[in-house]
C-alpha positions as CSV (number, residue, x, y, z in Angstrom):
1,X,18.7,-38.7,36.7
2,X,21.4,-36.8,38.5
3,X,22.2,-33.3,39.3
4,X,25.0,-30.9,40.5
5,X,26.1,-27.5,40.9
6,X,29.6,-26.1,40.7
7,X,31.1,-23.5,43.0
8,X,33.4,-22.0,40.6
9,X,32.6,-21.0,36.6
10,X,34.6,-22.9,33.8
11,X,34.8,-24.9,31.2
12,X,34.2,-28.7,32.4
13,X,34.8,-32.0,30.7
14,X,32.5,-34.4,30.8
15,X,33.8,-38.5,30.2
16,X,32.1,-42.1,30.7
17,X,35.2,-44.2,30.4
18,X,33.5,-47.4,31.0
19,X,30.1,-47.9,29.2
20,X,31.6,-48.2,25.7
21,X,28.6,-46.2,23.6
22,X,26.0,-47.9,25.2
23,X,24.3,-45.3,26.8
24,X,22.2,-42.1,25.9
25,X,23.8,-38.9,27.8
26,X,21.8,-36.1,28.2
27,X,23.2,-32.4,30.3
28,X,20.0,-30.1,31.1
29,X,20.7,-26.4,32.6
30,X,18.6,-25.2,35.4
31,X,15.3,-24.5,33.5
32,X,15.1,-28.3,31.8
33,X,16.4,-27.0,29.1
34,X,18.5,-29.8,26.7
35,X,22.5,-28.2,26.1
36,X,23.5,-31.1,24.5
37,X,23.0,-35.2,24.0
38,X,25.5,-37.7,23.1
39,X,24.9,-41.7,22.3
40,X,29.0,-42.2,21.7
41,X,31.7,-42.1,23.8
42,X,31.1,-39.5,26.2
43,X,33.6,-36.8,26.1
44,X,33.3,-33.4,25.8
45,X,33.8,-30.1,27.3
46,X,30.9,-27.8,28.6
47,X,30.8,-24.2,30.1
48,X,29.5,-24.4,33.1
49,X,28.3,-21.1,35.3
50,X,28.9,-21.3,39.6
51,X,26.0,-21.6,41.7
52,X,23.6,-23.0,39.6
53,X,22.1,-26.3,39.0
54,X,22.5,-29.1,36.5
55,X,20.9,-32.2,35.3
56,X,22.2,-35.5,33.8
57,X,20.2,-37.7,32.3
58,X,21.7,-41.0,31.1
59,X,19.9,-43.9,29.8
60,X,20.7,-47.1,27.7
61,X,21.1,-47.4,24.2
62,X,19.1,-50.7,23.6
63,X,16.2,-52.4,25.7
64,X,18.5,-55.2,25.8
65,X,21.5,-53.7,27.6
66,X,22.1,-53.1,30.8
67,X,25.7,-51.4,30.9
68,X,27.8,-50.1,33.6
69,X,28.9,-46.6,33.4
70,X,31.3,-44.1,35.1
71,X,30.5,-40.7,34.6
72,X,32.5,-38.1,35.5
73,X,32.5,-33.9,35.9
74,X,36.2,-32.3,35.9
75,X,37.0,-29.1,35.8
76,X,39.2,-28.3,32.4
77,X,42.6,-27.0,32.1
78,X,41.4,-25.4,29.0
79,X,41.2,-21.6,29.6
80,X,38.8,-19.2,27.3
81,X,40.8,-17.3,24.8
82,X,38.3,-14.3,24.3
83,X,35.2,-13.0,25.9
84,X,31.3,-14.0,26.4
85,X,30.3,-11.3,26.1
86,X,29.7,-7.6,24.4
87,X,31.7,-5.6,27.4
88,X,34.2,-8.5,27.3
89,X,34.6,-8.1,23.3
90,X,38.6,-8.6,21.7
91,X,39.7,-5.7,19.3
92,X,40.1,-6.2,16.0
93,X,42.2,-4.0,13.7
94,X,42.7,-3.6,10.3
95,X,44.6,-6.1,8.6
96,X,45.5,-8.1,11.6
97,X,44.5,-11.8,11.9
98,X,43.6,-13.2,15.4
99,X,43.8,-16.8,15.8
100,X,40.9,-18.4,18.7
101,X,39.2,-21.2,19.7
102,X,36.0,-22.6,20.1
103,X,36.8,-24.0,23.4
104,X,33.6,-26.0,24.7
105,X,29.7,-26.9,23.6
106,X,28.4,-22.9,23.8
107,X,31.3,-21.1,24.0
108,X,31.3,-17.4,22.5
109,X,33.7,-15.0,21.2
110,X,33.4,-11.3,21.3
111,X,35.2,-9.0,19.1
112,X,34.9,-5.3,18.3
113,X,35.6,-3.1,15.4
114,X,35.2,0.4,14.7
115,X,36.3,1.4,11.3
116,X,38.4,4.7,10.9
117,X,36.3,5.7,7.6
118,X,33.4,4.9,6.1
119,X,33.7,2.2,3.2
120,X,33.3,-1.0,2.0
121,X,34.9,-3.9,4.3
122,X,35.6,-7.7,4.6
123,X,35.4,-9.9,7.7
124,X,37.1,-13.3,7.3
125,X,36.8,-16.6,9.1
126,X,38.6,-19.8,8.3
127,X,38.0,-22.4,10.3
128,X,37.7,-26.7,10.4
129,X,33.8,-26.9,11.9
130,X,30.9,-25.1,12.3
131,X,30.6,-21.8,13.9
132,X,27.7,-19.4,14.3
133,X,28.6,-16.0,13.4
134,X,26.6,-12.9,14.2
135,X,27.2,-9.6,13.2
136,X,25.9,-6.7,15.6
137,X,25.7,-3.1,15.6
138,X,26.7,-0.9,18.8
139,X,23.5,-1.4,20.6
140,X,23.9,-5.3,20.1
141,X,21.5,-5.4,17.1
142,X,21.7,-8.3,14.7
143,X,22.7,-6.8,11.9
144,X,23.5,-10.4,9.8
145,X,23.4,-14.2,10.6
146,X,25.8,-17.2,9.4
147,X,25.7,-20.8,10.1
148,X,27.3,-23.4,7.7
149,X,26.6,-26.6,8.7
150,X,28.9,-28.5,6.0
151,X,32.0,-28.1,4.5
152,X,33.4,-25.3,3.5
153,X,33.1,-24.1,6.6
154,X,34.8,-20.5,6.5
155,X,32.4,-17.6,6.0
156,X,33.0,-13.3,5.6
157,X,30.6,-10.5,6.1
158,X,31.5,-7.9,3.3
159,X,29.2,-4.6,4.1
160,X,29.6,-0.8,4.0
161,X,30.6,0.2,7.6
162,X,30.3,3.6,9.2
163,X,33.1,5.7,10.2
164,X,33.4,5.9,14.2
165,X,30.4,2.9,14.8
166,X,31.6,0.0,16.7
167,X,30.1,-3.2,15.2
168,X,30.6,-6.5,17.3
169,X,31.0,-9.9,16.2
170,X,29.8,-12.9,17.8
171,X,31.3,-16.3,17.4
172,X,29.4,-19.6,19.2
173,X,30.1,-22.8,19.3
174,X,26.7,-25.0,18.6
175,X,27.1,-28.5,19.9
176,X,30.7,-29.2,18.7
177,X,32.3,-31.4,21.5
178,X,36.0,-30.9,20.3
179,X,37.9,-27.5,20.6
180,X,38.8,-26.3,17.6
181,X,40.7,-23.6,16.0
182,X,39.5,-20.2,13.5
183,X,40.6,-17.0,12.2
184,X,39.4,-13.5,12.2
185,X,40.7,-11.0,9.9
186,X,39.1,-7.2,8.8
187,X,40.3,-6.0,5.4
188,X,39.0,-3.1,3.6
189,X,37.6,-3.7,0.1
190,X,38.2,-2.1,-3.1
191,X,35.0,-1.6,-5.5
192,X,35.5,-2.0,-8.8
193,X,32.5,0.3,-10.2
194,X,31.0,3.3,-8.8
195,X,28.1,2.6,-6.4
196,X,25.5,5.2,-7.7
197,X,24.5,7.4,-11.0
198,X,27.2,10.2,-10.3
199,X,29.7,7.5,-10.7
200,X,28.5,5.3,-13.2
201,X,30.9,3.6,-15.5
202,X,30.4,4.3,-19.1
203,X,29.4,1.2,-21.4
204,X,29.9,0.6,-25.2
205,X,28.0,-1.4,-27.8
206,X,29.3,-4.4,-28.1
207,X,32.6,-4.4,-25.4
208,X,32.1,-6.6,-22.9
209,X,32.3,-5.7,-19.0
210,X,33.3,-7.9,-16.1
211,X,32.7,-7.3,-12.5
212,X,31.6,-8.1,-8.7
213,X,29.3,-7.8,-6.4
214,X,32.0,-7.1,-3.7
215,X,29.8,-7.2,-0.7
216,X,26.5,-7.1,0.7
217,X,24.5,-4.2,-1.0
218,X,27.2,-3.7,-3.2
219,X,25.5,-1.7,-6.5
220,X,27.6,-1.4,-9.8
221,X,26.7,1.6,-11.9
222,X,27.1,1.7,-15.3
223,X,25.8,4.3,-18.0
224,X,24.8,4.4,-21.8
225,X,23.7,6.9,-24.3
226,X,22.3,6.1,-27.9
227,X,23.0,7.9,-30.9
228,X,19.8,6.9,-32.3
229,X,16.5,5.3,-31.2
230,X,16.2,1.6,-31.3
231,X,15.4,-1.3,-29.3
232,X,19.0,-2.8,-27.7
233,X,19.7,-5.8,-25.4
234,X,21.8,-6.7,-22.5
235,X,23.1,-9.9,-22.6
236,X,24.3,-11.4,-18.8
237,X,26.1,-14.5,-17.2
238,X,26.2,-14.7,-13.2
239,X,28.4,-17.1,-11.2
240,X,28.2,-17.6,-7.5
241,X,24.1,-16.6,-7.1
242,X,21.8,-14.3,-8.2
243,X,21.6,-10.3,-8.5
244,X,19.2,-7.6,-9.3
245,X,19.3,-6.1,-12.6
246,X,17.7,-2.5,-13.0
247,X,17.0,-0.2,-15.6
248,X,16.9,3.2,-15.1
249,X,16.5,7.3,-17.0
250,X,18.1,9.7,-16.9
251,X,16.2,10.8,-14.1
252,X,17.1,8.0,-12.4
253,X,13.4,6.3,-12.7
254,X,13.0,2.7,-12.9
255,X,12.4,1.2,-16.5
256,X,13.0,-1.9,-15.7
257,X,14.3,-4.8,-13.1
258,X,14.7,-8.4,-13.1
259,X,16.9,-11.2,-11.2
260,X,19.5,-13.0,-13.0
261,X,20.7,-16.3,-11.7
262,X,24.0,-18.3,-12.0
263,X,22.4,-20.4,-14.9
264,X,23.9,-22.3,-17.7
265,X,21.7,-19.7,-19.7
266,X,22.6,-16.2,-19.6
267,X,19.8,-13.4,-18.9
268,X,18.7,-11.1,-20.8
269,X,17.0,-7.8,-20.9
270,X,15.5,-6.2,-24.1
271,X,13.8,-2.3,-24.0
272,X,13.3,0.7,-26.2
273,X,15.8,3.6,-25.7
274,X,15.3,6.8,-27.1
275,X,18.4,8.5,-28.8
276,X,20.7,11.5,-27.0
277,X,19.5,10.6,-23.7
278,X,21.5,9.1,-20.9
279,X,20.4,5.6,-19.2
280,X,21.7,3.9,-16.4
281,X,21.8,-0.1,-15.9
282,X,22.8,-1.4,-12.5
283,X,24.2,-4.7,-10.9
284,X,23.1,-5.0,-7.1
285,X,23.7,-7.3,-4.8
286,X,20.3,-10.2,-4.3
287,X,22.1,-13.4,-2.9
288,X,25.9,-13.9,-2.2
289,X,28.6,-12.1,-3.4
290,X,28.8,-12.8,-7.4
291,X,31.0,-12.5,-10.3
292,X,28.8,-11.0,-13.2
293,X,30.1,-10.1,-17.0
294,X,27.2,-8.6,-19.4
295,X,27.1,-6.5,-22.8
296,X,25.2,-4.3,-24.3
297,X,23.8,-4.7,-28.0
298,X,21.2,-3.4,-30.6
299,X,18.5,-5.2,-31.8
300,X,16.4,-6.1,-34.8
301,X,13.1,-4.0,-34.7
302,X,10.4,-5.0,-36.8
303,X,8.7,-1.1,-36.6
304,X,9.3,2.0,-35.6
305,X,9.1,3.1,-32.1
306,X,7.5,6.8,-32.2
307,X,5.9,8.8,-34.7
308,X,8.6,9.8,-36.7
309,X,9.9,5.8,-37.5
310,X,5.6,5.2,-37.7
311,X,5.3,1.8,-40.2
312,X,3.0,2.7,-42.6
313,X,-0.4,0.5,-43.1
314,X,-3.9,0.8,-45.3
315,X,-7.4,0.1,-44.6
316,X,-7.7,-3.7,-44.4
317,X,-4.1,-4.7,-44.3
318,X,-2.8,-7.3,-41.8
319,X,0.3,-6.6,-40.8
320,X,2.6,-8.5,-38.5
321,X,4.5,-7.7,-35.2
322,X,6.4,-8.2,-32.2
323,X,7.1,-6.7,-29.2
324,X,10.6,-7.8,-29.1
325,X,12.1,-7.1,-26.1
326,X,11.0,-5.6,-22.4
327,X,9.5,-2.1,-23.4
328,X,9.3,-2.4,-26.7
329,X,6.2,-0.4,-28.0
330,X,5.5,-0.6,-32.7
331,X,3.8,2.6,-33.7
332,X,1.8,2.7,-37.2
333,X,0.6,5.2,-39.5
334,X,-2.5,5.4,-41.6
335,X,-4.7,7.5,-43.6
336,X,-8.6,6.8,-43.3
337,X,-9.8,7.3,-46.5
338,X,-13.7,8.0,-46.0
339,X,-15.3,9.0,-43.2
340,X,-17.1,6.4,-41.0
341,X,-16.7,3.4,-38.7
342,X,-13.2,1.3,-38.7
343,X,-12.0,-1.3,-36.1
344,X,-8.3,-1.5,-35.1
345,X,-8.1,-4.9,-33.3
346,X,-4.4,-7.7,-32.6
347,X,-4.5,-11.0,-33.0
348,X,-2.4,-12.8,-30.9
349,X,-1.6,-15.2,-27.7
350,X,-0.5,-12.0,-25.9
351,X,-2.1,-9.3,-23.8
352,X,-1.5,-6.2,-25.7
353,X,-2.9,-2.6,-25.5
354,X,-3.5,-0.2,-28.2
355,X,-3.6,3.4,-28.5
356,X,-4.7,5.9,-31.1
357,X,-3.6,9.1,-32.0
358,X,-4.0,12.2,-34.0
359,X,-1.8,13.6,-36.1
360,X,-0.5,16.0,-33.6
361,X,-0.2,12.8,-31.7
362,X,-3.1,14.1,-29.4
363,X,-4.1,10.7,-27.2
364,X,-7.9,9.7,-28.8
365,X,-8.9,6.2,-28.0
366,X,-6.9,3.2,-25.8
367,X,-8.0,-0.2,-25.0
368,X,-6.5,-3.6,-23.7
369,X,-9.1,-6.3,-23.7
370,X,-12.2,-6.0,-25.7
371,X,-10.5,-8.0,-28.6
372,X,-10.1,-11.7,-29.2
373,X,-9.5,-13.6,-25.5
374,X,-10.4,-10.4,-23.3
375,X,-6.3,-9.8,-24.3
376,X,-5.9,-8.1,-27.2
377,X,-7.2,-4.4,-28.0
378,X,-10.1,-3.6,-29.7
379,X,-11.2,-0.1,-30.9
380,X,-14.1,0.8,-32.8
381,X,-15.2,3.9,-33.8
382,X,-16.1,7.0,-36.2
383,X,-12.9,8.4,-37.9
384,X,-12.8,11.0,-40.3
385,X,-11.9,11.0,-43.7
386,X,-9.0,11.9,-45.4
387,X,-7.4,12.8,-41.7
388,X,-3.9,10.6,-40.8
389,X,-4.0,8.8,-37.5
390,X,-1.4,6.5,-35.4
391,X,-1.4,3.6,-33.8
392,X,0.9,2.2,-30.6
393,X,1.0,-1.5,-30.0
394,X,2.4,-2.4,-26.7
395,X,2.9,-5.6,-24.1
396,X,0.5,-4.9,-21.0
397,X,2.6,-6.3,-19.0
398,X,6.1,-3.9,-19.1
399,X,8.5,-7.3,-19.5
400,X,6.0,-9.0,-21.8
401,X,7.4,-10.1,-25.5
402,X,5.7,-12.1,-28.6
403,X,4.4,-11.7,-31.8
404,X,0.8,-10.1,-33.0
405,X,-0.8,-9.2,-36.0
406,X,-2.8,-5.8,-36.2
407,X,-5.6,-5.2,-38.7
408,X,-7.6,-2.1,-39.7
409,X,-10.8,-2.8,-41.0
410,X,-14.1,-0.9,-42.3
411,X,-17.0,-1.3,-41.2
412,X,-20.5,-1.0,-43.0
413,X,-22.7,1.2,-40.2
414,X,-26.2,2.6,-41.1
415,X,-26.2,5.5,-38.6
416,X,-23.6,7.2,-36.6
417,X,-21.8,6.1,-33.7
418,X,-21.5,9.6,-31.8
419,X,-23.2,12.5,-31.4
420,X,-21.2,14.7,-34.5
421,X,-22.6,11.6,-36.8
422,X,-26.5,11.4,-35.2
423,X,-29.3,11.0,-37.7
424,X,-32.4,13.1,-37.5
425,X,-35.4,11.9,-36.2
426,X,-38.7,13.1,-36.5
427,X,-41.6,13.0,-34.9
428,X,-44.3,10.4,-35.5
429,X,-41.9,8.6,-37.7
430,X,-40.0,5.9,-37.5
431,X,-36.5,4.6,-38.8
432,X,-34.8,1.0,-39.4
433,X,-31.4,0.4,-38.4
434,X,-28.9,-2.2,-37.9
435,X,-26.6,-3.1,-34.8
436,X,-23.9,-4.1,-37.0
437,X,-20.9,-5.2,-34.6
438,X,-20.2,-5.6,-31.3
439,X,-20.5,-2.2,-29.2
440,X,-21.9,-0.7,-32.8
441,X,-24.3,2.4,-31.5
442,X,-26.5,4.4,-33.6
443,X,-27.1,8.2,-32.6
444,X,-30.5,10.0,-33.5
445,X,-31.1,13.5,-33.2
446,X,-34.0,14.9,-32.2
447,X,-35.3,18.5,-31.5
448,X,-39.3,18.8,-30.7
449,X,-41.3,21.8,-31.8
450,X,-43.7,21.4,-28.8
451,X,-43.1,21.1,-25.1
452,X,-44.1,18.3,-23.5
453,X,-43.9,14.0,-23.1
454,X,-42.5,11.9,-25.8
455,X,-42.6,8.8,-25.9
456,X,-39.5,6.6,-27.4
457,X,-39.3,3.2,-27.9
458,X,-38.0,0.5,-30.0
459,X,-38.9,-2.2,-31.8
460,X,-38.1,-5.7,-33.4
461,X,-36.4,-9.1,-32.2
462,X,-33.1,-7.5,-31.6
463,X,-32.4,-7.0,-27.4
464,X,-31.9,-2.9,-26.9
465,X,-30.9,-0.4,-24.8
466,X,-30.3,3.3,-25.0
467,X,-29.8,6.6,-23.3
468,X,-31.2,10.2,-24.2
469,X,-28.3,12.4,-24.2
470,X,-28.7,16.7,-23.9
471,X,-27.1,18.7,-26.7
472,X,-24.0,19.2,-24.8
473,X,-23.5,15.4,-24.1
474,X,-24.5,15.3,-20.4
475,X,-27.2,12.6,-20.1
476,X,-30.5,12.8,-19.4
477,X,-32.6,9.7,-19.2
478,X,-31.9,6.4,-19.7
479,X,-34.3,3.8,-21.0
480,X,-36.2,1.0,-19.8
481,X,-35.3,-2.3,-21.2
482,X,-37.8,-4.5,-21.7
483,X,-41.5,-3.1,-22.6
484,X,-43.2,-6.2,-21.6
485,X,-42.7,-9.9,-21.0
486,X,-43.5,-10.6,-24.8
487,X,-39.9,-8.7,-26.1
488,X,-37.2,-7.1,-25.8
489,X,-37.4,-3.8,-26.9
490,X,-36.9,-0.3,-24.9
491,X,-39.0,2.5,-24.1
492,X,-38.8,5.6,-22.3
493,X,-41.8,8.7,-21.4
494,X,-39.8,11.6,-21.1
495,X,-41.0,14.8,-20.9
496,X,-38.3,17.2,-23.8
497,X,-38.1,20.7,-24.0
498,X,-39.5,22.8,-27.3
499,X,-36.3,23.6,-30.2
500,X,-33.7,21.8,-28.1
501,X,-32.1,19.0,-29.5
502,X,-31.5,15.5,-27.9
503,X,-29.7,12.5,-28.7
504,X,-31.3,8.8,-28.8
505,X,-28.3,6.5,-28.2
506,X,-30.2,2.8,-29.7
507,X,-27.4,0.0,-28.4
508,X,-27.7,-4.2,-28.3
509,X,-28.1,-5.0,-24.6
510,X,-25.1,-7.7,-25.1
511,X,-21.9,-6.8,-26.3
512,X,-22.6,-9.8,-29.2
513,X,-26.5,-9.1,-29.5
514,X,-26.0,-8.0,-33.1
515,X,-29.7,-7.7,-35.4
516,X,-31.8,-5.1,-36.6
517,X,-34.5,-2.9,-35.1
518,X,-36.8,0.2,-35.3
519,X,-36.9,3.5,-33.7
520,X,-40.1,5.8,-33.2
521,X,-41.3,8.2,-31.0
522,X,-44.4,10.4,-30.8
523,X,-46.0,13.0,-28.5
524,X,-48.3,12.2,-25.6
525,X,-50.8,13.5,-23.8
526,X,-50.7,15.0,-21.0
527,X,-53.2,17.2,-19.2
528,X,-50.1,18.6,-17.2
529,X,-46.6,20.1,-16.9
530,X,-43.7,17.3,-17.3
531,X,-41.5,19.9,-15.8
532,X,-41.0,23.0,-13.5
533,X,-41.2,24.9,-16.4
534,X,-44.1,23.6,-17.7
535,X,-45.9,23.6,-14.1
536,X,-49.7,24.2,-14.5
537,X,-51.3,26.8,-12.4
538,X,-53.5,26.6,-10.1
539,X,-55.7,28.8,-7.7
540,X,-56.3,28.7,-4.1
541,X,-59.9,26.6,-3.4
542,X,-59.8,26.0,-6.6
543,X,-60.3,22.0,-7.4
544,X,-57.9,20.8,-10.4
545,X,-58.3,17.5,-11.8
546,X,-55.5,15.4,-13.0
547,X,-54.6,11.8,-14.4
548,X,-51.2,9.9,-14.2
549,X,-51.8,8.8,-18.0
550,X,-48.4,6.8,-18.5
551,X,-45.2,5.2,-16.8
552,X,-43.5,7.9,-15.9
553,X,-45.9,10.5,-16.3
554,X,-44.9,13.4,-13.6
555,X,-47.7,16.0,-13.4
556,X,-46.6,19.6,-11.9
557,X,-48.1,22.3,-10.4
558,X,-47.4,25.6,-9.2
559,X,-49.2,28.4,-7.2
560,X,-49.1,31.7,-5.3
């Protein structure tokens, strides 16, 4: 180990003209900190600051030798062409190249440029070897970063600068022990398309458009408006990296994005656009600064994609589909024939989501994953007959695509599954029904003559559940499953108000729990009011006697 401190700042060489590359050589700055290491012929310029201290550390290469060595510290005739640092900084201008050095291990360059308008520019380096460059804003913010380690060497940053900001660039040398030579130039860029919706270049079926992502958040704007309502596809090739591709309305929302990437296999996007309306596809700028060419098509659609362009389908067809491209969405017409309960269920290896309408087109029912695999749609419920209705098949997932099949299909129900389709009940009588498919529900109506406690309960192998509904659809109780150990049937004591109907909602605890059952209820007693209402009254030191007679049972009581 050795140390030294110079009186006067420069750039030093540093030789060992007699060990031959048999020695480690090792410089350390003040702190211990390593500024560079050589195991070859030492020689190899270093900027050095005055007045502070330096360590060498030199060692041999092998166990086995034990060489002489001569090391020794000059200062360099070489001179620094440009600044270390910001206040130091060279001017560049506008189309002017400057030729500079990178002069020892850790040298730096400063230069400055402050562009007279705002726009798009390019900042050049050639050069034989690596250089860090850094690109700073006025306050000495990194703005960007390069560092090629390999060959080509040269690099650009290609950015919109502001008019009347200075933005600094710093060159460093990383460990290279020969000066060597670069060049700095600042051009201003032309962009070929517009960089938002205001200036978006108009595109054509089929004519295809070349372009460039000309520098770092570079966006290319181009525009399209159907004469008619289809599905269409833009077809993509990338060279050089990878770029955003975005899909947007008229309203300049996002329909859709994806990246492309310099492939063998160009990209592709696929979505549903509506006729007469303006949409906007834009290039923008992901990784490097690309060449792009793309065109945009029409596309085979197996149905329509609204109302109007509805395939038409019957009871108990299967019919098949596809969502063919990102957004795609097949609407279906069809005519229930009878009223009562029909299914509208997909097949398929896809996560879809289905929607009925009306025929105003008034949203009734949606669903994405009570089908087949928890991912297709499956609705079930109580349609009226003679009444048209629509269906939308669509991907859950907005840049999803495959095939399906959709079926409509019948179903045999004994009772109602809502409210509007309830079967009367009566008291002290009771019914046999049927859970006939999965989430199949049977309504019963119910309207006592008599205030007071009712008991309702089921009965049979099948597991059931249930709620008691008021006549405007709030509920009111729900049941308790299980009436003892020995089954699985429900019950519930509820105390029901004289000439106001209720609805029994009788369900299969399981969503598979299919089987039949029965349904009864009957009247109670009760030696008290179930209710505020039905309070008993009672008189000061007066005893009343009373007896909780069921689960359940509430006995109330009111005075004065």
């Amino acid at each position: 180990f050795m140390s030294f401190i110079t009186d006067k700042k420069g750039i030093y060489n540093f030789s060992d003209v007699t060990s031959d590359g048999r020695v480690y050589f090792y410089l350390y700055d003040e702190n211990k900190n390593l500024i560079i290491s050589d195991s070859s012929t030492v020689n190899f310029n270093v900027k050095i600051n005055a007045n502070q201290k330096y360590y060498l550390k030199i060692s041999s290469t092998s166990s086995s030798n034990t060489p002489n060595y001569e090391v020794k510290i000059t200062l360099s005739d070489v001179i620094d062409d440009y600044g270390d640092e910001i206040d130091s900084a060279a001017v560049l201008h506008e189309n002017i190249e400057i030729t500079g050095y990178m002069d020892a291990v850790f040298d730096n360059d400063f230069f400055k440029f402050t562009p007279g308008k705002t726009g798009p520019y390019r900042i050049t380096c050639e050069t034989n070897s690596s250089i860090k460059a850094f690109l700073l804003d006025s306050t000495g913010k990194e703005i960007d970063y390069v560092y090629r380690t390999s060959s080509p060497y040269n690099f650009e940053f290609a950015r919109v600068f502001e008019e009347g900001k200075t933005y600094f660039i710093k060159l460093s040398s990383p460990s290279n022990r020969t000066r060597y030579p670069y060049k700095i130039l600042v051009t201003a860029l032309t962009d070929d398309y517009g960089n938002d919706i205001e200036n978006a270049t108009v595109m054509e079926l089929g004519k295809e458009i070349t372009g460039k992502i000309d520098y770092i958040s570079d966006c290319d704007y181009f525009s399209f408006t159907p004469s008619k309502y289809a599905s269409y596809g833009i077809s993509i090739g990338v060279t050089g990296g990878s770029i955003y591709g975005r899909v947007y309305d008229s309203e300049g929302k996002s329909l859709y994005y994806t990246t492309f990437t310099d492939s063998a296999i160009r990209g592709f996007i696929g979505i549903g656009l509506d006729a007469n309306k303006t949409y906007y596809f834009a290039v923008q700028y992901n990784s490097n600064l690309v060449s792009y060419n793309f065109s945009i098509s029409e596309m085979m659609d197996d149905h329509g994609n609204s109302f109007e362009t509805a395939t038409i389908i019957s009871v108990g067809d299967e019919v098949a589909g596809s969502i063919n491209c990102s957004g795609d969405v097949d609407f279906f017409k069809i005519m229930i024939p009878k009223t009562g309960e029909y299914r509208f269920e997909t097949k398929s290896t896809i996560d879809t989501e289905g929607y009925i309408y009306d025929a105003n087109g008034n949203e009734l029912f949606y669903d994405d994953n009570s089908g087949d695999n928890y991912s297709n749609f499956r609705i079930t419920q109580s349609f009226e007959g003679g009444k048209t209705y629509y269906i939308k098949v669509k991907h859950k997932n907005m840049n999803g695509t495959g095939d399906y099949g959709i079926r409509v299909t019948e179903l045999f129900d004994d009772y109602g599954n809502s409210i509007q389709f309830s079967e009367v009940l009566k008291q002290n009588e009771e019914k046999f029904g049927t859970i006939n498919y999965e989430r199949d529900v049977d309504y019963f109506a119910f309207t006592p003559s008599i205030s007071g406690t009712y008991r309702i309960e089921t009965t049979g192998d099948t597991d059931t559940n249930g709620v008691i509904y008021k006549a405007n659809g709030q509920e009111h109780t729900k049941v308790s499953n299980d009436i003892n150990s020995a089954n699985k049937n429900f019950f519930v004591n509820v105390g029901l108000d004289a000439n106001t109907t209720y609805y029994i909602c009788v369900m299969a605890n399981s969503s598979t729990g299919l089987g039949g059952y029965g349904i009864k209820l009957r009247l109670l007693d009760d030696d008290h009011g179930y209710s505020f209402a039905t309070a008993t009254r009672v008189e000061c030191n007066t005893d009343t006697r009373g007896v909780i007679q069921f689960e359940n049972d509430n006995d109330f009581f009111c005075f004065t």
